[in-house]
C-alpha positions as CSV (number, residue, x, y, z in Angstrom):
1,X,97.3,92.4,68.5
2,X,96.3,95.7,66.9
3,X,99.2,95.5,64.5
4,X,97.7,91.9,63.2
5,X,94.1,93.1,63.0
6,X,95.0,96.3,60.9
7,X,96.8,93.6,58.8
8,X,93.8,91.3,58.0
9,X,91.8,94.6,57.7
10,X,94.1,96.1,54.5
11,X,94.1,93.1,53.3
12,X,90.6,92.7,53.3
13,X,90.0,96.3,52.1
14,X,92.5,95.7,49.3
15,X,90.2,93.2,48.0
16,X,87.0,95.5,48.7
17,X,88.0,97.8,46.4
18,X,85.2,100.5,47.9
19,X,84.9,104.5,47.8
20,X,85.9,106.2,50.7
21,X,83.2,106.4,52.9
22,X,82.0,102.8,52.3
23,X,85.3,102.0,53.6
24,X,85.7,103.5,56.9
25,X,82.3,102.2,57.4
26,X,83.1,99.1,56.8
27,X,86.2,98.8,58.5
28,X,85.2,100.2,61.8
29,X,82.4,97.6,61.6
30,X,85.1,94.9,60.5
31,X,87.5,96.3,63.8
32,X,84.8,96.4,66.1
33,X,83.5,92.7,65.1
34,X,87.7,91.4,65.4
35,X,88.1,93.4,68.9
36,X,84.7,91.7,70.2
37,X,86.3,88.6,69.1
38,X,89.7,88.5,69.8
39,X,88.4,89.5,73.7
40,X,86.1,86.9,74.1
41,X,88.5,84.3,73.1
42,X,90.6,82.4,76.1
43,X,94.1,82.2,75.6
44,X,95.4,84.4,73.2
45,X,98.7,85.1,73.7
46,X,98.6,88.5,71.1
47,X,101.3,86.8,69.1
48,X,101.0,87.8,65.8
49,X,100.6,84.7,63.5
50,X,98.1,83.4,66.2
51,X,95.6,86.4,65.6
52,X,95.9,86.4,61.8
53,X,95.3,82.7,61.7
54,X,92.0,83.7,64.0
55,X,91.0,86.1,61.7
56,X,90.8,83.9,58.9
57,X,89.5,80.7,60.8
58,X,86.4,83.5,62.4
59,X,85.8,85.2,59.4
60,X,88.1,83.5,56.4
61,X,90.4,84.6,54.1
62,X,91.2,87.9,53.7
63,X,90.9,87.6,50.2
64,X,88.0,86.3,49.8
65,X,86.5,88.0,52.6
66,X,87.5,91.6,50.4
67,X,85.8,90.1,47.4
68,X,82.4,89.2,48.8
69,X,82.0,92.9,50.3
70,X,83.3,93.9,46.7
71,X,80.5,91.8,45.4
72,X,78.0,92.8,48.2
73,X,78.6,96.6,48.6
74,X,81.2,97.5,45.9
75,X,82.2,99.2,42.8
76,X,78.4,99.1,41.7
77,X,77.2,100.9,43.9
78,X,80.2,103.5,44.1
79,X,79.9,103.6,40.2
80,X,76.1,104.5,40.7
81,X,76.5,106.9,43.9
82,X,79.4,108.7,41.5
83,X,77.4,109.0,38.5
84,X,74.3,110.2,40.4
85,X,76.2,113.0,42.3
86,X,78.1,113.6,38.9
87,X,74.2,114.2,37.0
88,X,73.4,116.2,40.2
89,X,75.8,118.2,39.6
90,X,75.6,118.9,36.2
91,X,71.8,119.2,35.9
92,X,72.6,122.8,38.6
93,X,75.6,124.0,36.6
94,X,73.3,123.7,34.0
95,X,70.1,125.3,35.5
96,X,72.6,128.0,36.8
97,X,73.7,128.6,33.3
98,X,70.6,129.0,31.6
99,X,69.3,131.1,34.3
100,X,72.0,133.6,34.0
101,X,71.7,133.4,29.9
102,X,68.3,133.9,30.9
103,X,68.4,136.8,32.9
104,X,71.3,138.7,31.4
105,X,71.8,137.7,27.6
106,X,69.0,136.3,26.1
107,X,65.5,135.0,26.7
108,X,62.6,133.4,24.4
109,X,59.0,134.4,24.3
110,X,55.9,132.8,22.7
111,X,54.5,135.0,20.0
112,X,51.1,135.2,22.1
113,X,49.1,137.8,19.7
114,X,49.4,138.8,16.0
115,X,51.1,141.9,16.8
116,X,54.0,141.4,14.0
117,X,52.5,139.3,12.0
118,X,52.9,137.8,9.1
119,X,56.4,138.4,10.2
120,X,56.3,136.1,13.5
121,X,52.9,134.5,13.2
122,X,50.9,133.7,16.1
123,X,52.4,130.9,17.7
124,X,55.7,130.7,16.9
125,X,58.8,131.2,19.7
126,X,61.5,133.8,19.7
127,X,64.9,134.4,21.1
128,X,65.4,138.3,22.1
129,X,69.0,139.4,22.6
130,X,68.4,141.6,25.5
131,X,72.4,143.3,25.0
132,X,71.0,144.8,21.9
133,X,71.7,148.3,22.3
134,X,71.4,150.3,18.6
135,X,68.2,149.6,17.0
136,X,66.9,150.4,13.2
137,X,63.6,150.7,11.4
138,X,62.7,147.2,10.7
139,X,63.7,145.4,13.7
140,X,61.4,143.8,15.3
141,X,61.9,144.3,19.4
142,X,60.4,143.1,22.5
143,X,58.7,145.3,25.4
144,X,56.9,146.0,28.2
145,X,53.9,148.0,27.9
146,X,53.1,150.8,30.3
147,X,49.8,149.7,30.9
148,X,51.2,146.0,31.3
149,X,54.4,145.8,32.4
150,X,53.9,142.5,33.8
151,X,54.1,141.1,30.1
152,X,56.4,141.6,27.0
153,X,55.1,142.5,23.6
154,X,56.5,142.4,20.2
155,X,56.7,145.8,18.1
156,X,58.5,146.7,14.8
157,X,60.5,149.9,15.1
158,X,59.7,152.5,13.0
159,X,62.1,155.3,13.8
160,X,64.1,157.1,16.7
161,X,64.0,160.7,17.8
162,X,66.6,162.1,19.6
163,X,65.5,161.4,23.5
164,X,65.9,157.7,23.4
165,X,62.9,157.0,22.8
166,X,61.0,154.4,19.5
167,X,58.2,155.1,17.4
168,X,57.6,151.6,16.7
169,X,54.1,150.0,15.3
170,X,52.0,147.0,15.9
171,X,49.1,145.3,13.6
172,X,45.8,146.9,14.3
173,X,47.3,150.2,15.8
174,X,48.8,153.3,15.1
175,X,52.3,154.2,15.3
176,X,52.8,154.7,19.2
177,X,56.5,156.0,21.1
178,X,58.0,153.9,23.8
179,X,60.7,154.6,25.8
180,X,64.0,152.8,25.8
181,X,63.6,151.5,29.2
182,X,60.6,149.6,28.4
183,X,62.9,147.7,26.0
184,X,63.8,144.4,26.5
185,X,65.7,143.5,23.2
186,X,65.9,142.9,19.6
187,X,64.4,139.3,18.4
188,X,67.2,137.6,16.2
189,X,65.9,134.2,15.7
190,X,62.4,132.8,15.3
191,X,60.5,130.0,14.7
192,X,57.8,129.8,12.0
């Protein structure tokens, strides 16, 4: 008898055509329903033939049995349930990524003040390159002020003296020295 209902049941989840856990759901709920069945019913002989034929005549043809579910529970909403984890998935590799570009390569600021302007106008976005690790007069660099270290400012290196440290200048001030540490990069790309 269990041989015949594990018959009818790959033949109706050949039909079904579902993902893997749709299927064992189903199945067991399929087995259980056939079991109930086949107990209540007086005189079964557990030939075979017999119980296939009362599988089909209690819940029809295989076939079209598998197709219904298909229809009902199938490849729709596997497809969807697939591409959803698949976007899931992505979108963290993704926010993973940027976060480590973020934190390690490079990073973009909002040009908050007028501190290097007419260079980077007020307003505009920047990309720092915080690997940079030789710096000439003319660049224009990102860093945290003592006073604020909560916040980056932009600067324009002047020169280097031989301690690692920057004379670098801002519009509206005088030349001032910053250390290296304070340094978070060298801006290579900005919008104006």
């Amino acid at each position: 008898m269990q041989q015949a209902i594990d018959a009818y049941l790959d033949q109706v989840m050949a039909q079904a055509a579902l993902s893997r856990g749709d299927a064992a759901r189903v199945r067991a709920e399929l087995s259980e329903h056939l079991h109930e069945m086949l107990d209540n019913a007086s005189g079964n002989t557990g030939n075979f033939e017999e119980t296939i034929a009362m599988c089909a005549s209690e819940f029809g043809d295989a076939k079209e049995l598998g197709q219904s579910i298909r229809i009902s529970k199938g490849r729709v909403r596997a497809f969807i349930k697939r591409r959803v984890k698949r976007t899931l998935i992505g979108i963290g590799v993704c926010v993973l990524i940027l976060m480590g570009v973020r934190s390690t390569l490079a990073e973009a600021f909002l040009v908050a003040g007028s501190g290097v302007a007419p260079i980077l106008p007020t307003g505009s976005r920047c990309l720092v390159y915080k690997l940079a690790s030789n710096f000439s007069a003319g660049d224009i660099i990102a860093f945290h002020p003592a006073e604020k270290p909560s916040i980056a400012e932009l600067a324009i290196v002047q020169s280097q003296d031989g301690q690692g440290n920057f004379v670098v200048t801002r519009n509206g001030r005088a030349p001032f020295t910053i250390n290296r540490s304070a340094i978070v990069g060298r801006v290579f790309l900005n919008t104006r």
